[in-house]
N, C-alpha and C positions, 0 to 999 in steps of 0.2 A: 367614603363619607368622612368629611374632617368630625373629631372627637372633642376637640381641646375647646373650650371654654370656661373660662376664668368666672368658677363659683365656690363661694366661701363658707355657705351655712349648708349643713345634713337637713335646716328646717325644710327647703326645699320640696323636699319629698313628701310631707305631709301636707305641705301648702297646695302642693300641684293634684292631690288626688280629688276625687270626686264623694260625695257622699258614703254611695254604696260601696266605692274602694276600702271608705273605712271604716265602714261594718265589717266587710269584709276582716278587716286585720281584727277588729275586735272581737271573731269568733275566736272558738277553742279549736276551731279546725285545724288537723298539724298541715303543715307546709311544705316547701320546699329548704326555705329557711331554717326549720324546723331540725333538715335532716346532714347539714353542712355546718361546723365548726370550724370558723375563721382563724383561730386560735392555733389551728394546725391540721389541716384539710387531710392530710396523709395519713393520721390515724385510723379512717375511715377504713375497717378491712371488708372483702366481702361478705363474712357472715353479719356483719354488723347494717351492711345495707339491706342485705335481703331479710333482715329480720324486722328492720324499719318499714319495708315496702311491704313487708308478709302482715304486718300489726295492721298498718295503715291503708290499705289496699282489699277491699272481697271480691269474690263472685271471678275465678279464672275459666269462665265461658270465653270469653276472651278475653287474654292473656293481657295486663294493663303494664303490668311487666317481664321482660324475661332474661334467662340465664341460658350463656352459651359457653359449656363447661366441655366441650370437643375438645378448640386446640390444644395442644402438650404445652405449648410457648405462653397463654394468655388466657384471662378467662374476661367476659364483657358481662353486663348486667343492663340493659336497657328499660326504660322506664319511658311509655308513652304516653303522655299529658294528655293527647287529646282523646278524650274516651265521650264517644255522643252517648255510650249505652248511661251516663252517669255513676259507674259500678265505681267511680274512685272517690276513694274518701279524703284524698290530699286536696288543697288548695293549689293550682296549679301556678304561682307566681312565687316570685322571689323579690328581695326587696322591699322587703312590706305591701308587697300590692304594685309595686311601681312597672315589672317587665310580667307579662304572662308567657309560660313555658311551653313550648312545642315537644320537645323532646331532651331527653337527659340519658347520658349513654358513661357509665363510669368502667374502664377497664384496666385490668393488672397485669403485667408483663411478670412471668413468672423466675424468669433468670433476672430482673432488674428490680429484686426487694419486695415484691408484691405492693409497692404503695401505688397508689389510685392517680389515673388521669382522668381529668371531668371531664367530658361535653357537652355543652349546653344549649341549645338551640333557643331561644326565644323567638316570638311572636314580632314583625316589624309594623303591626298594627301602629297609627297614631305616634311614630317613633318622630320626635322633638329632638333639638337643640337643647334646651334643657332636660328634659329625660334624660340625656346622654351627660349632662352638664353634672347632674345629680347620681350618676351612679359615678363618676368617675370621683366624685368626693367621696362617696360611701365607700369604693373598694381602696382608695387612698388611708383611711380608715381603719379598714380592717387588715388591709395587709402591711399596714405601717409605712410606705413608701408613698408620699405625697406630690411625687414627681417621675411618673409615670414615663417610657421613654415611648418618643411617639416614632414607627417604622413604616414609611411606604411601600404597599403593597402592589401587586403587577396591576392592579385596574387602575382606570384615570382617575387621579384627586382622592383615591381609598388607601387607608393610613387603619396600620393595628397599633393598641395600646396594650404598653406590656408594662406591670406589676412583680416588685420583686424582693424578698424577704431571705432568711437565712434555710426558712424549709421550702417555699415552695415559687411558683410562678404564677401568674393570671395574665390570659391575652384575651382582649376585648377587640372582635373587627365584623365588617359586615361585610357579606359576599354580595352585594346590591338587589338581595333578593332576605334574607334572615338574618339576623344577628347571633354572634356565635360568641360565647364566654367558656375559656378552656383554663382548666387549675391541674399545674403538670408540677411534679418533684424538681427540684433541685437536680442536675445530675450527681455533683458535688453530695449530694445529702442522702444518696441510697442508702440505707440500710444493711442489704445485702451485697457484696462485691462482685462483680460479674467475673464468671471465669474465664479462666486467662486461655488466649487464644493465640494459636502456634504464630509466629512472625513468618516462617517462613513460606514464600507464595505458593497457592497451588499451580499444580501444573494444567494448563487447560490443553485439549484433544486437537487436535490439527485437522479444523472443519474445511472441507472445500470441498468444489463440484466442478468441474467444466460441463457449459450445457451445448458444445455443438453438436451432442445427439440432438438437437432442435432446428437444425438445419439439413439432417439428412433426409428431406422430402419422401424419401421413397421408402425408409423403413418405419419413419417417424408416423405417419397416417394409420398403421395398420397396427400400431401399438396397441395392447389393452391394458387397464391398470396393473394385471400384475406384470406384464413386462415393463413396464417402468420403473414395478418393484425390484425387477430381476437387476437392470442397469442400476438405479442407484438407490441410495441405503434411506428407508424411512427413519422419523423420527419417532421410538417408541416412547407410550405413556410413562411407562416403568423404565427410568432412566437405569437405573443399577443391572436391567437385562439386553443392555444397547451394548452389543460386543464390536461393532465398527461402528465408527464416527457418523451419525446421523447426515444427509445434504437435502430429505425434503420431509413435507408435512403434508399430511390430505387436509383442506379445506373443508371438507364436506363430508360426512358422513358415508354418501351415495355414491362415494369417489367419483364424483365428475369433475370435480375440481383439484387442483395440486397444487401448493406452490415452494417454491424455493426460495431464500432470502436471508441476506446478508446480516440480518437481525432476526434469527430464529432465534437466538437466545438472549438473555437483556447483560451479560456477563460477557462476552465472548462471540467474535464475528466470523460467518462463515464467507472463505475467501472465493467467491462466485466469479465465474469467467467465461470467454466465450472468445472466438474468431483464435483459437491455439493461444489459448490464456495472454493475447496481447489486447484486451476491452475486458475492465469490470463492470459486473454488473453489479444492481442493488438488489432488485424482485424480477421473479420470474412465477408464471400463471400459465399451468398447461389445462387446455378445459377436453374432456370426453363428452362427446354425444355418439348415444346410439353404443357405448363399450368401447369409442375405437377414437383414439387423441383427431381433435377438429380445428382447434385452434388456441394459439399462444401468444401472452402477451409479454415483452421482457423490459424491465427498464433498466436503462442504462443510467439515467441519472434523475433525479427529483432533487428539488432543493431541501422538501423538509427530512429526508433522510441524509442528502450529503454534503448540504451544507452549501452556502456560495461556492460559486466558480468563476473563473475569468473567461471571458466571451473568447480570445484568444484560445485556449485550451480547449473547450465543448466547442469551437469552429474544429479543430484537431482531431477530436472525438467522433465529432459527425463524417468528416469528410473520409475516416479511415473506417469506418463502418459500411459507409457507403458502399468504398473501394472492395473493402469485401465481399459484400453483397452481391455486388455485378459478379465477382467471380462464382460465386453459389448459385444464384440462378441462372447465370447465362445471357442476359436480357439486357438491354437497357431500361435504366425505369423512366417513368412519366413525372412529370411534376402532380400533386395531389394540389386540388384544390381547397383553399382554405372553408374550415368548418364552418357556417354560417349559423350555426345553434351551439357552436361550444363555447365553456368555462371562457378561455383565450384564445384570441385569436390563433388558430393553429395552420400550420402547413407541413410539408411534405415530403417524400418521395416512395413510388407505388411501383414495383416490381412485380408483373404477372407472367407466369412462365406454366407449360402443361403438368408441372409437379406439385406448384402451389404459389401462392398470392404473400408477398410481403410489402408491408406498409411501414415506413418509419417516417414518424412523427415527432414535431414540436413545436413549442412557442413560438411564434413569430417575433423573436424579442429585436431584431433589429430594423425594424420601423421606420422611416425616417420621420424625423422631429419629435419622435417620442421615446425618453430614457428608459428603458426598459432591460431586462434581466433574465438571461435563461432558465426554466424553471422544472422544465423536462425535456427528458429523450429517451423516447420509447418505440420497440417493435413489436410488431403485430403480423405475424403468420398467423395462415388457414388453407387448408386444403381446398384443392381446385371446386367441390361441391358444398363448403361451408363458410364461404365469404357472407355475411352479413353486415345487420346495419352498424356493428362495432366497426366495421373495415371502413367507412366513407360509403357503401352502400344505400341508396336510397330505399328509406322503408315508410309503410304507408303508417305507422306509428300502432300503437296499441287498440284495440279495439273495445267497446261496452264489452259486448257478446264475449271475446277471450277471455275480460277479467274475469268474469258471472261464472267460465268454465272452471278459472283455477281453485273456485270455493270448494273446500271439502268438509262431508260431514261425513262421525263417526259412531258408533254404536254407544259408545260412552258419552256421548253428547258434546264432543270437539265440534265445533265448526271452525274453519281457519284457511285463512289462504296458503294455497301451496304454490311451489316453482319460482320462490322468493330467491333471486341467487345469494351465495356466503359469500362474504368478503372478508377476511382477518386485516383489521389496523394492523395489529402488530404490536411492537414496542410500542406506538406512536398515539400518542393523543387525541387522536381521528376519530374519537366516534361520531363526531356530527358528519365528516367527510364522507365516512365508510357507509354512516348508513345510508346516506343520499345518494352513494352511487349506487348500492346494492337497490334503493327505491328507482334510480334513473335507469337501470339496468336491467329491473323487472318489467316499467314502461316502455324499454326500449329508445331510451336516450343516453348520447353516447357521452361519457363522463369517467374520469377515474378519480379516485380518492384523491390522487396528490391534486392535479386540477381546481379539483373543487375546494382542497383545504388554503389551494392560494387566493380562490376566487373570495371564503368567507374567512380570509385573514384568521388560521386556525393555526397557535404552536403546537409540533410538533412536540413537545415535552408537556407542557399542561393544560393540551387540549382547551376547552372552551366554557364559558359558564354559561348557566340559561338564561341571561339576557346576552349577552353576544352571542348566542346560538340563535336566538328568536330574531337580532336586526341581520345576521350574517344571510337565515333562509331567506328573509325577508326582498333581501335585494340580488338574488339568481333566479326570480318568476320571471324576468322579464329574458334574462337569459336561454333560459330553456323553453319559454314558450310555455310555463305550468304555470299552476294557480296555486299562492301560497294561502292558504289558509288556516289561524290561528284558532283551535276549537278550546282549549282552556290557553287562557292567555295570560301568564303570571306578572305582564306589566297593567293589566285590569285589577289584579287581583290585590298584589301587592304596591302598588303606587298609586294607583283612583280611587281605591277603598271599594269598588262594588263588588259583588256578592261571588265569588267562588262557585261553577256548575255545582249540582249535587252529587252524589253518588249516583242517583236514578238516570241524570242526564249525562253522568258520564258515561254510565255504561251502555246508555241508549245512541251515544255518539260511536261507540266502539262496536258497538250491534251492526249499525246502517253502513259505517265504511267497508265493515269485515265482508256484508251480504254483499257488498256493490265489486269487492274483490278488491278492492284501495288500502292497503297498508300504510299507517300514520307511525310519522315520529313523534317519537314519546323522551324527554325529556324528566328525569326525575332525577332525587337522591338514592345511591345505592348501600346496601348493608345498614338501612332500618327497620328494613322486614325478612321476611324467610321468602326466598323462591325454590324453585323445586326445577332443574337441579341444582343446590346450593352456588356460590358463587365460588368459583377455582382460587385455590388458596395460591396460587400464582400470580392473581393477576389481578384487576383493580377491584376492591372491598370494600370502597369509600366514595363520598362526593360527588359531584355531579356528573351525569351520563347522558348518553342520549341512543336508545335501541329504539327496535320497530314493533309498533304491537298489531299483530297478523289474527286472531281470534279470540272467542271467549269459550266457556264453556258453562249451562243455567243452570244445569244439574248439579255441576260441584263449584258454581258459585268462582271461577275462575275466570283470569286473563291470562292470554295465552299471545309468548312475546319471540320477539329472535335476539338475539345481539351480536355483532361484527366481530366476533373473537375465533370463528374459524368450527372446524369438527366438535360437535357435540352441542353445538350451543344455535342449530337451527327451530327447535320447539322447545319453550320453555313456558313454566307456569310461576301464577301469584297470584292470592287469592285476592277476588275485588274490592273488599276495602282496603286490603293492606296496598292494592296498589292506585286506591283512587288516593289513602293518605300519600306517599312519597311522590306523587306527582309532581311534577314545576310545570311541565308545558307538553301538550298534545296538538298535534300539525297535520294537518293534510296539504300535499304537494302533488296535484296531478294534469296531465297536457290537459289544453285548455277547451272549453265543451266538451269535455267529455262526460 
């Protein structure tokens, strides 16, 4: 959204409001205004907030504000504007009436001086050209810098403005979804000096695994989880009790899942191999059914993990994997026939031998007349009785009657769908990717995250927002044979001005999916509400997401979610307002009449 528009009078802002705006300003109501000195923003300490929000603020029925005094490193103070119950006694705007507030989130970094970073959230309700014309005078204004520098940001034609003084900063930009106003220190103007930190590098562990234990057909079948533990080294929670160098993770709580990968850690790569450490790999997926290893999936390359490659080289790659192959299984392979329901066009080569079935697959990137680009290579083992429709197996697709089976209810009053498979992004930015395959994979279509994150154009570093999430599903219906549909749809919401579902229909939406056994994507903000279990202090705490929501529960008033981060994070809770408030977008994607 361009910012800049050349305007010269503050009258502005009083010319463009409405009547009842300016009753509005001429209560005694205190404000948002009220509670921010421009004069020098960084003053603000936390008692001095929570004593404003304590004055100004009744009735903590539910919580209009709150304090999260846990971490050792920081403390946040959240403050949510939109309260239906009326229990707040602030004026929920800023700027005289000119922006109404969604949300305002101020927090202190405790080794960086304790001074305050805002977050602002406003309303993109009726957002103008001038509205925007007339704050950029006002905060020219107050922070004394009348020449704002204008910086483009990664969306098309979206440009942040940034404000800048001797104590502090202000960036004004829009996610094309809310408007966001953030007032940060100075680094220069800490107060406090941060402590000094050793120069000299640590030493990282020397991660690696060879996995042609995954080619020995005959021992590899009869594995059960802990002989895989026995071969190689889990990775434990409590890093400080990990006495050998970690080389895998369970995925799943239920251990049916495993994986392996090159980016177990975001610091530090583990050096993955295979064919007598002359082929790296990037990810490896062992899955258990029944207690005993059934099938594997291994990738050898993805682009969003390894980056381009020359067709020269991945021709090199392939043909020498091959070569190996034939020697492991004994066989000749077949040519596979290309997918006719996948992300890319895919093809082949199918080795079936009395030990076990191997499938290596890719893009079809050399096409003729079309420039095209390798984007994966991947293998696929399965034992002689567990070829399915993941392998190019014809399957008659998901059925009513199965879904209706996997609903579960519990004594506590859970209802939720189960046999939802895990899939962990990883490092990678994939939650739109992850959870689509994890939903393509519960319908039984066949899909992997890397796939799909090429098919909806997703980086691999920051992931996607909720409107390129919403046109990316939009255009894989026709792909897969499924039916996308938009159940709160934040380009209704936020750009045509009609009326946002209710709470009542949303949860009546999450009711009927959940009965019918259909898991919805759920796009939201994360880290403005509590869920239960908290969010991993590892891993993303912030900004737009996109997980699957699998139940409710009436009794305690709860939504009941999964998210693609792997072991622990297959059932999780939030309660129903806090999660109809963080919503951006809710989706169903399922094959089609059903």
């Amino acid at each position: 959204m361009k910012f800049r528009l050349l305007i010269t009078s503050v009258l502005l802002t009083w010319m463009g409001l409405t009547s009842a705006a300016k009753a509005q300003i001429a209560s005694t109501k205190p404000s948002i205004d009220d509670l921010i000195d421009w004069s020098d923003p960084m003053e603000m300490t936390p008692q001095k907030l929570s004593s404003f929000l304590d004055a100004n603020t009744k009735d903590r029925s539910r919580p209009i504000y709150t304090q999260d005094l846990s971490d050792e490193q920081e403390i946040r103070i959240s403050y949510h504007a939109r309260d239906r119950a009326k229990l707040s006694m602030l004026e929920n705007t800023m700027f005289n009436g000119l922006f109404k507030i969604n949300y305002l989130e101020v927090w202190y970094y405790k080794l960086g001086g304790m001074e305050p970073h805002y977050a602002i959230t406003f309303s993109d309700e009726n957002l103008t050209k001038k509205k925007m014309g007339t704050l950029e005078v006002l905060l020219g204004q107050k922070t004394g810098d009348t020449a704002p520098k204008e910086i483009p940001l990664t969306g098309p034609g979206q440009t942040s403005l940034n404000w800048s003084n001797t104590k502090y900063t202000v960036r004004v930009y829009s996610s094309g979804v809310s408007l966001y106003l953030n007032i940060n220190p100075l680094p220069t103007a800490r107060r406090v000096p941060l402590p000094q930190v050793s120069s000299e590098p640590v030493k990282q562990p020397d991660l690696s695994a060879n996995l042609d234990a995954l080619l020995n057909f005959g021992a590899l079948w009869l594995w059960t989880p802990s002989d895989l533990e026995k071969n190689y080294v889990l990775k434990l929670e409590d890093q400080e009790k990990q006495q050998n160098p970690p080389q895998f993770e369970w995925v799943s709580a239920s251990k049916d899942r495993v994986r392996f990968s090159r980016h177990m850690f975001s610091d530090t790569e583990t050096n993955l191999t295979m064919f007598g450490g002359s082929i790296k790999v990037e990810e490896a997926i062992l899955e258990f059914v029944n207690g005993k290893a059934a099938r594997a999936t291994i990738s050898f390359y993805n682009r969003g993990d390894s980056g381009d490659i020359e067709v020269k080289e991945f021709d090199r790659i392939l043909k020498q994997i091959g070569q190996n192959l034939g020697q492991v299984m004994k066989v000749a392979p077949k040519r596979q026939l290309i997918s006719s329901n996948a992300a890319l066009p895919v093809t082949g080569w199918n080795w079936t031998a009395p030990s076990g079935i191997a499938l290596l697959e890719y893009n079809n990137y050399n096409t003729p007349g079309k420039v095209t680009k390798p984007e994966f290579l991947r293998l696929k083992l399965a034992a002689p009785n567990q070829a399915d429709w993941s392998m190019g197996k014809m399957a008659t697709g998901v059925q009513r009657m199965e879904l209706l089976q996997r609903v579960k209810k519990t004594a506590e009053g859970d209802v939720y769908i189960s046999s939802v498979p895990m899939v962990d992004q990883g490092q990678k930015g994939y939650c739109v990717a992850a959870s689509c395959q994890r939903l393509f994979e519960y319908m039984r279509i066949p899909c992997d995250q890397h796939e799909m994150a090429k098919l909806v154009s997703i980086d691999a570093g920051s992931g996607a927002d909720i409107t390129t999430m919403q046109k990316s599903l939009a255009k894989i219906d026709g792909a897969f044979n499924v039916t996308f549909k938009p159940l709160v749809n934040p380009e209704q919401y936020y750009y045509n001005g009609k009326r946002r579902v209710s709470e009542k229909e949303f949860l009546s939406i999450i009711k009927e999916y959940t009965e019918k056994g259909v898991p919805l994507l759920w796009g939201l903000f994360l880290g403005q509400k509590p869920e239960d279990p908290p969010l991993p202090n590892g891993g993303q705490v912030s900004g737009g997401h996109m997980r699957m929501v699998i139940g409710y529960n009436l009794a305690k008033n709860q939504v009941l979610f999964t998210d693609s981060w792997g072991a622990g994070h297959e059932l999780k809770r939030m309660t129903l307002l806090d999660a109809y408030d963080v919503t951006l977008g809710l989706y169903s994607m399922a094959p089609r009449g059903l």
